[in-house]
LOGUFI-904581 format. One line per 10 residues: number of its first residue (from 1); their letters; for each residue z, y, x of N, C-alpha, C, O. Coordinates in steps of 0.05 Angstrom, whole numbers. Last residue first. Layout:
NUM = A = Z/Y/X/Z/Y/X/Z/Y/X/Z/Y/X ~ ...
***
This chain:
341 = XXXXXXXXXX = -297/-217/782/-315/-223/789/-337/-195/796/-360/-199/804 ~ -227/-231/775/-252/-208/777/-275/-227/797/-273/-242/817 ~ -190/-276/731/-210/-264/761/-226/-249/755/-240/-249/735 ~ -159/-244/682/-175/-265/689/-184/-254/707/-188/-230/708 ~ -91/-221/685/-116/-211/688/-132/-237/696/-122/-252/713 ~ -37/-256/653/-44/-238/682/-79/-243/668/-88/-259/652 ~ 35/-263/627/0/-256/629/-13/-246/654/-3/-231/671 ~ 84/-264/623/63/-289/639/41/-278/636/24/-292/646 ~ 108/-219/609/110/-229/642/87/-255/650/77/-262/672 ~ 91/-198/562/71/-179/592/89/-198/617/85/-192/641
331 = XXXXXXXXXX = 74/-226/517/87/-236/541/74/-218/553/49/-219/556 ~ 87/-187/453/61/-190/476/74/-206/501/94/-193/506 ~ 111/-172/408/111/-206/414/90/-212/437/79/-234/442 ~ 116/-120/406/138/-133/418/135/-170/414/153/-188/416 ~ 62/-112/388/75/-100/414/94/-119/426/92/-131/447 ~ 68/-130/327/51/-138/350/57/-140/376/59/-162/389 ~ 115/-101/312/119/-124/315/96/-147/334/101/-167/347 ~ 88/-53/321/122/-52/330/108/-80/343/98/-84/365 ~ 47/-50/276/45/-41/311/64/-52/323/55/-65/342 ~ 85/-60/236/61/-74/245/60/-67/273/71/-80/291
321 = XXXXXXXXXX = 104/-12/231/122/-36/235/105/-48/246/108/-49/271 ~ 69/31/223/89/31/249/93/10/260/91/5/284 ~ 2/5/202/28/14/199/46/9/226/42/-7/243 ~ -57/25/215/-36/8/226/-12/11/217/-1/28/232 ~ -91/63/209/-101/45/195/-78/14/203/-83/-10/199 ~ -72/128/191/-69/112/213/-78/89/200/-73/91/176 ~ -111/202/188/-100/171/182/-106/150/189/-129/143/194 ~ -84/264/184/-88/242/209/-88/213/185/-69/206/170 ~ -95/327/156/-79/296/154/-96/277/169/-121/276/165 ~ -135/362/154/-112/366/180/-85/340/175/-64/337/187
311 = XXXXXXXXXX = -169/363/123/-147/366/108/-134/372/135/-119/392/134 ~ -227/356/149/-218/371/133/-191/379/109/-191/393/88 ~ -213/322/202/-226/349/195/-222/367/177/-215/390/182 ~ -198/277/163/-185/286/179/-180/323/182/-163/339/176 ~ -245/268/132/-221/271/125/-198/286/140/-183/304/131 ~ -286/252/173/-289/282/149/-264/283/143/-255/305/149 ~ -249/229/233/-270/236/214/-263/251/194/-241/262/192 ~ -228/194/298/-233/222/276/-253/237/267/-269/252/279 ~ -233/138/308/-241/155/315/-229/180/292/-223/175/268 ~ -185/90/340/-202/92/318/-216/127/326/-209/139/346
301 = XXXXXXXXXX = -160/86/397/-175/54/372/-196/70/353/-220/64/352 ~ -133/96/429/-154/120/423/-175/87/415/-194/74/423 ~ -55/100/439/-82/92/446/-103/104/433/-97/126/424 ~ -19/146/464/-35/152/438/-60/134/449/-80/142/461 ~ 54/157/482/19/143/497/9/142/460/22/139/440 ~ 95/194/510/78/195/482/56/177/489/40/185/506 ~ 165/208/526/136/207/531/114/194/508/123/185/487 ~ 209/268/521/194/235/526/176/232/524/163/252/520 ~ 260/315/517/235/304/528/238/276/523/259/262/522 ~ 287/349/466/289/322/486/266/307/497/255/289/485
291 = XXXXXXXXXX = 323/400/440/300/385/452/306/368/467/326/369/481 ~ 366/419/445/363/418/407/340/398/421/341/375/411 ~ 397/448/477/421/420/467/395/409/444/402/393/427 ~ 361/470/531/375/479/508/386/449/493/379/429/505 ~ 352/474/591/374/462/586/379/461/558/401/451/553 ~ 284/495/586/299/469/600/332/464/594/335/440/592 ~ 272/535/570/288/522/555/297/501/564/315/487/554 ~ 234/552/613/259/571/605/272/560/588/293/573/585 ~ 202/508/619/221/512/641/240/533/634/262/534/646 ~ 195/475/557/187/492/572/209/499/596/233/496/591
281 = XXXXXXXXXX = 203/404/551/218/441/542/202/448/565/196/435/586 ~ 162/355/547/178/364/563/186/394/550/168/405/537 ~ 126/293/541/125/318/523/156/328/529/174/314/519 ~ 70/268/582/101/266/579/113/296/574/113/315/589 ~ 15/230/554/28/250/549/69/257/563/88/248/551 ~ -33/186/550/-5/184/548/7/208/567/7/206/592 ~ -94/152/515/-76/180/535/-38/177/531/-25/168/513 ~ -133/106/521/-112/115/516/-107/141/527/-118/149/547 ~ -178/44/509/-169/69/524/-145/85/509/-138/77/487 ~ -139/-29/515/-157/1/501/-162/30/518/-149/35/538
271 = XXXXXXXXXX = -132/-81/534/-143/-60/548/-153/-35/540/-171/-21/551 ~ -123/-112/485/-155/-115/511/-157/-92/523/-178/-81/525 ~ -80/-115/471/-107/-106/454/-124/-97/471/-138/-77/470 ~ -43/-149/493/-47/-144/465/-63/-136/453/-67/-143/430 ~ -52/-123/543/-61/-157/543/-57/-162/502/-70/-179/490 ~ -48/-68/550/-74/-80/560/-81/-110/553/-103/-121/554 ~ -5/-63/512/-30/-47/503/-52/-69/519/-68/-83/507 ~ 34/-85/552/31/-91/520/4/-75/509/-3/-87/489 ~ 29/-58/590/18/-81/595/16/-94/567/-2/-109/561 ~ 48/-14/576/21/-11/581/6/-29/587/-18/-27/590
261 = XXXXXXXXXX = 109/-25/573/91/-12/546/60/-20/547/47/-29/528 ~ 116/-31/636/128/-57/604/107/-45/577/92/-60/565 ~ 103/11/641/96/-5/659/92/-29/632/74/-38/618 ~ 151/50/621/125/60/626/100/25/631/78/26/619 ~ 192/1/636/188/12/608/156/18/610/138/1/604 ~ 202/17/689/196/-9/691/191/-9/656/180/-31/653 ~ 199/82/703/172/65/713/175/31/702/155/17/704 ~ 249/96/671/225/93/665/198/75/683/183/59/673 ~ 291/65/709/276/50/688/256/59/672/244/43/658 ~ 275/93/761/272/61/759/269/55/733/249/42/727
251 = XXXXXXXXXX = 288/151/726/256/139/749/254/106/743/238/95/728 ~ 350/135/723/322/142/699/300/137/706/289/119/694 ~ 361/134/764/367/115/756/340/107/731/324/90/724 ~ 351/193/785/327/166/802/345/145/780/328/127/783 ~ 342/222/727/353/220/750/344/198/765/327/184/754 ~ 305/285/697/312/258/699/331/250/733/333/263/753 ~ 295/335/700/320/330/698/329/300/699/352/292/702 ~ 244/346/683/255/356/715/282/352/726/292/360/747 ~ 244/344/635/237/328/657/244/323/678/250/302/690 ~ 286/374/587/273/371/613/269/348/629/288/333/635
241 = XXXXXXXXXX = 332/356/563/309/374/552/280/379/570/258/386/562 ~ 370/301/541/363/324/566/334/330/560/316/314/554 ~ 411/250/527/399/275/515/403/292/543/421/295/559 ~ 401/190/546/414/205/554/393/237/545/371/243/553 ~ 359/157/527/380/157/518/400/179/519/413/186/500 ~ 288/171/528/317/168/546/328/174/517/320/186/497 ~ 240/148/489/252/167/491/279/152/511/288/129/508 ~ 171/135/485/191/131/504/214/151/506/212/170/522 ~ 135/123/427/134/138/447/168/133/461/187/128/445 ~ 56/94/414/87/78/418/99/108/441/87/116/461
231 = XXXXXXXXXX = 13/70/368/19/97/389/51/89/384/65/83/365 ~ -13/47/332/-5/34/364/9/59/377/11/60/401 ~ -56/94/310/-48/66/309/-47/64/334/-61/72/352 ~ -36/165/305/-47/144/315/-44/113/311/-21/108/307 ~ 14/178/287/-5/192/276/-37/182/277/-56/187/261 ~ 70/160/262/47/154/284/19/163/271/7/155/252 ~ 122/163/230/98/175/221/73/181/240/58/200/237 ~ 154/134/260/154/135/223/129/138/222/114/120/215 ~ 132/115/320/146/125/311/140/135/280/118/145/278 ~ 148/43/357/130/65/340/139/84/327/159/76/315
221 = XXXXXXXXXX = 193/63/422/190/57/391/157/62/381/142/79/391 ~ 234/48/472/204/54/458/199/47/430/202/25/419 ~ 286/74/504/280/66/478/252/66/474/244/89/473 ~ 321/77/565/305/80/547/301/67/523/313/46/521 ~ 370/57/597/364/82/597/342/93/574/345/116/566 ~ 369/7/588/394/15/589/389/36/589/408/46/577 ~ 324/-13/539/340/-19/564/359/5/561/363/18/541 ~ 273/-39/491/295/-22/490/306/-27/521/295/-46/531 ~ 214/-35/449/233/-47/467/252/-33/480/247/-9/479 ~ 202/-24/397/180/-43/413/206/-60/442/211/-83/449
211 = XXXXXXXXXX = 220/-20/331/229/-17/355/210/-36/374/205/-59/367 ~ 213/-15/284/194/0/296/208/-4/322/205/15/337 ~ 256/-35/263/236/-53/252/209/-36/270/187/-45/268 ~ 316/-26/271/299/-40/288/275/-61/291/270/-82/303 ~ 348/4/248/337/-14/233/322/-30/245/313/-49/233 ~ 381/26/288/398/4/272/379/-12/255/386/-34/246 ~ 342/52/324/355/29/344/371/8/320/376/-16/324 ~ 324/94/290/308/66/295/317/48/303/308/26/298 ~ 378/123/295/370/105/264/349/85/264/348/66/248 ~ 376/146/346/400/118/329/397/105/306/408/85/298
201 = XXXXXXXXXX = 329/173/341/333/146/353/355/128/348/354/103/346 ~ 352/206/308/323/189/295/330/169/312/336/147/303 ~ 383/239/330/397/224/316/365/202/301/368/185/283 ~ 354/247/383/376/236/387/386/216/360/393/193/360 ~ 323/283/355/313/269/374/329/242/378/318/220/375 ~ 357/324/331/332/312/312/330/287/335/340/267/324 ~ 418/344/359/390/341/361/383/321/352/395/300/357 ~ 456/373/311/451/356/328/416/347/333/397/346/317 ~ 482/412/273/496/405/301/484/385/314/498/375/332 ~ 443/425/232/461/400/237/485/394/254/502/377/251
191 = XXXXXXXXXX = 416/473/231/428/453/204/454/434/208/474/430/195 ~ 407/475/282/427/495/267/440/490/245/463/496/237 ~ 380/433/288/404/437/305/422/457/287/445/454/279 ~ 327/445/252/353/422/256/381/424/266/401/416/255 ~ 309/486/289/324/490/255/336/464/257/359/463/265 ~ 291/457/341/321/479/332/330/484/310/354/488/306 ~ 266/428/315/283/421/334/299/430/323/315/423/305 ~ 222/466/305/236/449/279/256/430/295/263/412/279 ~ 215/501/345/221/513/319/241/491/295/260/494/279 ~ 184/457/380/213/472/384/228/481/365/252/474/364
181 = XXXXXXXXXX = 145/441/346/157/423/358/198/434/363/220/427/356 ~ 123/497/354/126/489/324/147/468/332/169/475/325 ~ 111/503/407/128/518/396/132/519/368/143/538/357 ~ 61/459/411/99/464/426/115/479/414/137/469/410 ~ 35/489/383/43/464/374/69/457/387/91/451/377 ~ 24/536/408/37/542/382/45/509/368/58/506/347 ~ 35/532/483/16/530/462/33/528/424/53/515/421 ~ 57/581/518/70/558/513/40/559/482/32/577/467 ~ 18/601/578/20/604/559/43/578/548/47/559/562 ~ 5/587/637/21/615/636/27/621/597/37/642/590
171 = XXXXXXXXXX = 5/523/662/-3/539/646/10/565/638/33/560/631 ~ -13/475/697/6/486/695/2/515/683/-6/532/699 ~ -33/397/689/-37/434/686/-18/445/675/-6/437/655 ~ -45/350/720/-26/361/707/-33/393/714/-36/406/735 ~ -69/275/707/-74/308/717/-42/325/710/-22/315/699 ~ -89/215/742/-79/226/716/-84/249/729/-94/252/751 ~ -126/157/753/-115/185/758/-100/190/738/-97/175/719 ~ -170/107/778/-139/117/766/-136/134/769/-143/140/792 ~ -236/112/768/-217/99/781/-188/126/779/-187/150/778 ~ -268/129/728/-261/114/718/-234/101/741/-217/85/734
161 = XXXXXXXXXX = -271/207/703/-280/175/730/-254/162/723/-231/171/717 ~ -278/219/662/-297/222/675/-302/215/694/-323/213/706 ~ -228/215/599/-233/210/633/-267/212/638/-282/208/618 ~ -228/210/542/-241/241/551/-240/243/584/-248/263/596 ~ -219/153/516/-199/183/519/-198/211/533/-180/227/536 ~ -264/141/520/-257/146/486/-230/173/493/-224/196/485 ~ -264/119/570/-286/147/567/-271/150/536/-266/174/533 ~ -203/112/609/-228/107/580/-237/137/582/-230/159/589 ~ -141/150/590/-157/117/608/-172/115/589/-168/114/565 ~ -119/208/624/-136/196/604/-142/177/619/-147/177/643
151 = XXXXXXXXXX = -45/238/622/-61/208/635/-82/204/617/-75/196/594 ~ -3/292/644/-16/280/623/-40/251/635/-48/251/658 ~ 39/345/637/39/309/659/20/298/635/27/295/611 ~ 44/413/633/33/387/622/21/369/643/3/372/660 ~ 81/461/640/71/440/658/65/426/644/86/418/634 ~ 90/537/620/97/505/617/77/483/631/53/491/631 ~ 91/583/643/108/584/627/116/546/610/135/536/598 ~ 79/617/709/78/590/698/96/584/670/119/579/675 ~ 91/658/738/57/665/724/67/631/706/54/628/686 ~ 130/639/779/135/660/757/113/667/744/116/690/735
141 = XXXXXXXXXX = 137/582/792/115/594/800/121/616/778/116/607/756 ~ 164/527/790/181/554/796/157/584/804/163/602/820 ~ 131/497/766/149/512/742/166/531/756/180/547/745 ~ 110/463/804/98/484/795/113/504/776/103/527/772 ~ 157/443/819/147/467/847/138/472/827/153/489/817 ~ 173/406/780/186/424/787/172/444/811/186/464/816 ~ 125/371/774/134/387/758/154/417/754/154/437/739 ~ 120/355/824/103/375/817/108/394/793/101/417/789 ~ 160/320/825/160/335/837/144/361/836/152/383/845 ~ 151/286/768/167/295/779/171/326/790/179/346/778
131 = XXXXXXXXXX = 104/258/800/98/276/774/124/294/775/121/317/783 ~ 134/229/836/108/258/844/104/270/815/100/294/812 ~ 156/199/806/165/218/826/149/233/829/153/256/822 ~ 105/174/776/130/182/767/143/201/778/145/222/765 ~ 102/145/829/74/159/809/94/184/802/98/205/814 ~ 131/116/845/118/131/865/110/147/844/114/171/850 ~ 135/77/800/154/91/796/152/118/827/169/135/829 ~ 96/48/803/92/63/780/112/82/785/108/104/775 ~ 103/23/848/82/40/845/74/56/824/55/71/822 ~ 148/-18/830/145/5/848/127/30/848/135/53/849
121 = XXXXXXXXXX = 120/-45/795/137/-17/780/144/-13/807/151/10/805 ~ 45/-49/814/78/-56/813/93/-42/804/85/-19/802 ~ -6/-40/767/6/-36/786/35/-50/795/46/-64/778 ~ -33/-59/716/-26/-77/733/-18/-68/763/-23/-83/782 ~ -23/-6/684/-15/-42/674/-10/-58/690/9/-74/688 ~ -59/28/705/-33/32/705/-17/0/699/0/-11/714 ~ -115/-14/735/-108/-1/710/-73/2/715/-61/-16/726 ~ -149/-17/783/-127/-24/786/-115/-12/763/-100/7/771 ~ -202/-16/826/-195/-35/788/-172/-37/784/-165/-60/778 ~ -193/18/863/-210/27/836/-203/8/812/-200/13/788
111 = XXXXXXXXXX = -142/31/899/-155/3/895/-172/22/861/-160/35/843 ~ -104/72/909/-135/73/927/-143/57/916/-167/61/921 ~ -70/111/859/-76/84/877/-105/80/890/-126/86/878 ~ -74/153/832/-57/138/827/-57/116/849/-35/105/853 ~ -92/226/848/-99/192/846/-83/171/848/-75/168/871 ~ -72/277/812/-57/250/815/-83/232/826/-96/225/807 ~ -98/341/798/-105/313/804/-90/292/821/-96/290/845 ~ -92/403/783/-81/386/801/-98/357/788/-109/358/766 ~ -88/471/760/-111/446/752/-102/424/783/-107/434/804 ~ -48/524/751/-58/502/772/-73/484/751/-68/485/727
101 = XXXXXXXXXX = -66/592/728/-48/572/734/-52/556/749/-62/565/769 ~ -99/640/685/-87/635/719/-64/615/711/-47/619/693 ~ -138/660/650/-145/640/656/-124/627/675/-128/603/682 ~ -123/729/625/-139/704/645/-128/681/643/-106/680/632 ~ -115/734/551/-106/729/583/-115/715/597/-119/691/591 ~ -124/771/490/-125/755/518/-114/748/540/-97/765/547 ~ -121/778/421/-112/778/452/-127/761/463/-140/742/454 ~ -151/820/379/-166/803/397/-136/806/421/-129/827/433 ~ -122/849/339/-135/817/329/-147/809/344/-160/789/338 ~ -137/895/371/-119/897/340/-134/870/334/-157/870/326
91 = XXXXXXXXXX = -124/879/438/-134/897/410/-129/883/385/-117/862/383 ~ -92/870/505/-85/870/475/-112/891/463/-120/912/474 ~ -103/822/554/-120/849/545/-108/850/506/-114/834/488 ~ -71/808/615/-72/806/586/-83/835/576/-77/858/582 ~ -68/783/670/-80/795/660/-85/804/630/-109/805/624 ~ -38/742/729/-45/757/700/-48/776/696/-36/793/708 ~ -97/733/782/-76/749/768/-73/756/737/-89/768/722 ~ -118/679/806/-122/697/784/-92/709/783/-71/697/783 ~ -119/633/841/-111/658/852/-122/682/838/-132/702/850 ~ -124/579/811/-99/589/817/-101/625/832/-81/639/832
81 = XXXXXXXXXX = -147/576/746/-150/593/772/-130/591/783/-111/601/771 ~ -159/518/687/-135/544/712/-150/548/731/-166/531/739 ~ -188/470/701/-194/496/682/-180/519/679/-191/539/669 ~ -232/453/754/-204/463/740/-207/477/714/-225/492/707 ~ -259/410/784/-272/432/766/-249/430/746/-246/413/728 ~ -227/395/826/-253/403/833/-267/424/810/-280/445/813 ~ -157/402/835/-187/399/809/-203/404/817/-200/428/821 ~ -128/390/888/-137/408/865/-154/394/849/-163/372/854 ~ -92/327/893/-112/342/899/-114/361/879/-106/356/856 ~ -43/274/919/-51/298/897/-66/318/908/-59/328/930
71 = XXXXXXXXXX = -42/199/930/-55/230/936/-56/258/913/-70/258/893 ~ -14/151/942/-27/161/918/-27/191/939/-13/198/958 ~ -14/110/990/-12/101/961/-16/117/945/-23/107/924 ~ -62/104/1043/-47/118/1029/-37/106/1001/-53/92/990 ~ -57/77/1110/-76/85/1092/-57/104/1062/-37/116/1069 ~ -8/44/1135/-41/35/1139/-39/44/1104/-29/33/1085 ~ 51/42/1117/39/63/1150/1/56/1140/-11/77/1142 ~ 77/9/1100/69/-9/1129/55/30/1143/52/39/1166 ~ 65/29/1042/81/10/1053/64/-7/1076/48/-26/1075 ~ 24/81/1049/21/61/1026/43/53/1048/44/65/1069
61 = XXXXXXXXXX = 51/154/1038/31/132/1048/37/104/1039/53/102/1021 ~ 27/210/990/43/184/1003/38/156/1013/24/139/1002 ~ 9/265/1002/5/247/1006/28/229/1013/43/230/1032 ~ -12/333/968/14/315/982/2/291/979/-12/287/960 ~ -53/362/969/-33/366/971/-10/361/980/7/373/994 ~ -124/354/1002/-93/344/987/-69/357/992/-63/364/1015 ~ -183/389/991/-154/380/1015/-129/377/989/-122/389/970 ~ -221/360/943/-213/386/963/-182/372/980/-168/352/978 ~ -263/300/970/-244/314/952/-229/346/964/-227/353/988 ~ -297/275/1010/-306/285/986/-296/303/962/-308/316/945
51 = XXXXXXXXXX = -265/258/1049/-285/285/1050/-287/293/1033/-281/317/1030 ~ -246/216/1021/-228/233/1030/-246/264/1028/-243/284/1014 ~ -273/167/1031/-283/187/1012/-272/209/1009/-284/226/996 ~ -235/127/1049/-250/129/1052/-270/156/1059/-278/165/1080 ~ -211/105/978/-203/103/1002/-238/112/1025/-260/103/1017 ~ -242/138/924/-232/108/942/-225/121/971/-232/142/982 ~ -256/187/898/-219/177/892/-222/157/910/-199/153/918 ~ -310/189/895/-294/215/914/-253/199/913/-233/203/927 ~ -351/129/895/-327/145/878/-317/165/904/-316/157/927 ~ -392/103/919/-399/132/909/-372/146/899/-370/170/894
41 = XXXXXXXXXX = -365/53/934/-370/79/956/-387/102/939/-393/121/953 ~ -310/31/898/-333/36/898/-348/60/921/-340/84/921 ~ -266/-26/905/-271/-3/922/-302/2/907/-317/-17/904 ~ -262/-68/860/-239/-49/877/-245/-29/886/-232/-10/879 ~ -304/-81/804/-297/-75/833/-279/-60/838/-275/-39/824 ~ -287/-84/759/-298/-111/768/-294/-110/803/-286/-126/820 ~ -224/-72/717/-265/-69/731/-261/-87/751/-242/-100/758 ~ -197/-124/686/-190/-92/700/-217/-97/699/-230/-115/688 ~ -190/-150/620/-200/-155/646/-200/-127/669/-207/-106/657 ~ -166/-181/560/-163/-156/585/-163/-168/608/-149/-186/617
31 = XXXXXXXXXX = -207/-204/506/-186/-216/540/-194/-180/549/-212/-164/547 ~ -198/-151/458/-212/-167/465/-200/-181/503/-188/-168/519 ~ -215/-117/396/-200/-128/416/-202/-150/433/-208/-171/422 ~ -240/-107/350/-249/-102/382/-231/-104/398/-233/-91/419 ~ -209/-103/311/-227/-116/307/-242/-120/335/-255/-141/339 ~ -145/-97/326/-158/-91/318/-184/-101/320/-183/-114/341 ~ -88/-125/287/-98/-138/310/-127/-116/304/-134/-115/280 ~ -69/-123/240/-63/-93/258/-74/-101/280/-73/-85/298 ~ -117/-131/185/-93/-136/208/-96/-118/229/-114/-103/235 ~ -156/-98/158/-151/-118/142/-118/-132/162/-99/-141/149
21 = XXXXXXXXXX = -162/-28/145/-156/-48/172/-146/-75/166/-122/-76/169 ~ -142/-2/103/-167/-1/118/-175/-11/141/-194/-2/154 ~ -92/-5/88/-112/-32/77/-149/-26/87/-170/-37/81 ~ -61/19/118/-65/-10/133/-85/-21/113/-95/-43/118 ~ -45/81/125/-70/59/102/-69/37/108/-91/30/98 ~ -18/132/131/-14/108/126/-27/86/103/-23/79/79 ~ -28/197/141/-32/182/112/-30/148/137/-43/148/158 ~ 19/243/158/-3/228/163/-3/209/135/13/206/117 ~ 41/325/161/30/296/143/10/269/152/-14/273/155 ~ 89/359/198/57/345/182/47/316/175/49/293/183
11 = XXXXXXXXXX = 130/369/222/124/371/188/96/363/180/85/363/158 ~ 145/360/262/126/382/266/116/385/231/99/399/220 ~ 183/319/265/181/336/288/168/357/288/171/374/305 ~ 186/287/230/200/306/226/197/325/249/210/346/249 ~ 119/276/189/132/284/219/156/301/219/154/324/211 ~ 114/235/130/114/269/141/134/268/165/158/262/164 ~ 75/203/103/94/200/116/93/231/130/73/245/138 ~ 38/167/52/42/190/59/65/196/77/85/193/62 ~ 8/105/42/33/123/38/35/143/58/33/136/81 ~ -19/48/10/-16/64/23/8/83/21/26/80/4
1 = X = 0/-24/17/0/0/0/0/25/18/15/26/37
***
């Protein structure tokens, strides 16, 4: 049966249809296999190819000293300036402002077939740190008003090379969806004494029919009103508004969660494309009691159409539970990738 479900996070409406999807298994799903090749010599990301990229930022080297485990580079084709000055042009219904912040590039790992899924949670948890770290240099940049950690896998999810990366742009604006996000935080808080964030998760953790998987520091859930099918998001336990705030205990178990989630996506549903998002307070709200960062993966199954478009209602062809219960019957320990060939 269908049904209308409204985000407490941002008040908007998704429609819930599972009968447009006969099972939550989706019709294209299919054995998850990485790419075929490790190293490609036209890619600028392999080992190698170094030339090809602007000078790196920071580099960490791989275990033993021989070669590198992940590299951060500018954007070749950014969509921030970094050596723009702000600039804001007010008229009566036209603002503006340059363009000025960072456009950065994560290469996740020198090996090209190496999907987030089948890294080590060591190497997830390298990642992680550098995200981390960038998060905080770039947010002390006074032109910088918020940092988006963000990951496209798949051409469906808007990537343009196919060997591992993610990005992160650092932006002099807070966008009106963040600050809707915030708005209804905080009216909560004022209502309640308590952050929205915090008390949803104690209520998924008691009915624990959307619950995908749980540890000592995190919670992954589908969430009520997923706006997406499958879309599963990672909240800490420990209430904190900021990223930049996690602690290396936190690191270890996000990277082994982060890791645990994505192997459930790659061997449950063949490897979909995806984006996955880590949704953080702005650096001037970093401490406030009402927000709580976590993280968001939005596989990218179905597409958006007339409906969508034209109401601004999202609809999911998976219900939460469903998703949940798929997810959490995936063995991500015995599964492994058929030979590459």
């Amino acid at each position: 049966m269908s049904q209308f479900r409204q985000s407490p996070f941002t008040k908007e409406w998704v429609l819930i249809a599972p009968e447009r999807a006969g099972r939550p298994q989706p019709a294209h799903a299919g054995p998850a296999r990485p790419p075929a090749e490790h190293f490609v010599p036209s890619c600028p990301f392999c080992p190698g190819n170094e030339s090809l990229t602007p000078f790196e930022r920071l580099r960490l080297p791989a275990p033993g000293g021989a070669g590198w485990l992940l590299r951060v580079i500018p954007n070749r084709y950014p969509a921030l300036m970094e050596g723009q000055a702000l600039e804001w042009q007010r008229r009566a219904g036209r603002h503006s402002l340059t363009g000025a912040g960072f456009h950065e590039v994560l290469i996740e790992t020198p090996d090209h077939a190496l999907t987030p899924a089948l890294l080590p949670e060591a190497h997830v948890e390298a990642i992680l740190r550098t995200y981390r770290e960038r998060f905080i240099r770039l947010s002390e940049d006074p032109r910088i008003a918020h940092v988006t950690l963000f990951k496209n896998h798949g051409r469906g999810a808007g990537t343009s090379l196919d060997h591992p990366h993610s990005q992160i742009i650092a932006a002099p604006v807070i966008s009106s969806w963040l600050r809707t996000r915030l708005y209804e935080a905080r009216r909560h808080w004022d209502e309640s004494g308590m952050c929205i964030f915090c008390e949803l998760m104690r209520e998924e953790l008691a009915a624990g029919e959307r619950i995908v998987e749980q540890s000592e520091h995190f919670v992954a859930a589908a969430p009520f009103a997923s706006a997406v099918a499958f879309q599963v998001n990672i909240y800490p336990r420990r209430h904190t508004a900021s990223f930049g705030d996690i602690s290396p205990a936190e690191l270890d178990g996000l990277s082994k969660m982060l890791r645990s989630v994505l192997r459930r996506l790659f061997f449950g549903l063949g490897n979909p494309d995806f984006n996955y998002v880590i949704d953080t307070a702005p650096a001037e709200e970093a401490r406030v009691r009402y927000y709580h960062w976590h993280v968001r993966i939005l596989p990218r199954i179905s597409e958006v159409a007339g409906f969508e478009l034209g109401s601004g209602i999202a609809i999911n062809a998976v219900a939460p539970e469903d998703a949940a219960e798929l997810l959490r019957n995936v063995d991500v320990e015995s599964e492994a990738p058929g030979p590459i060939s």
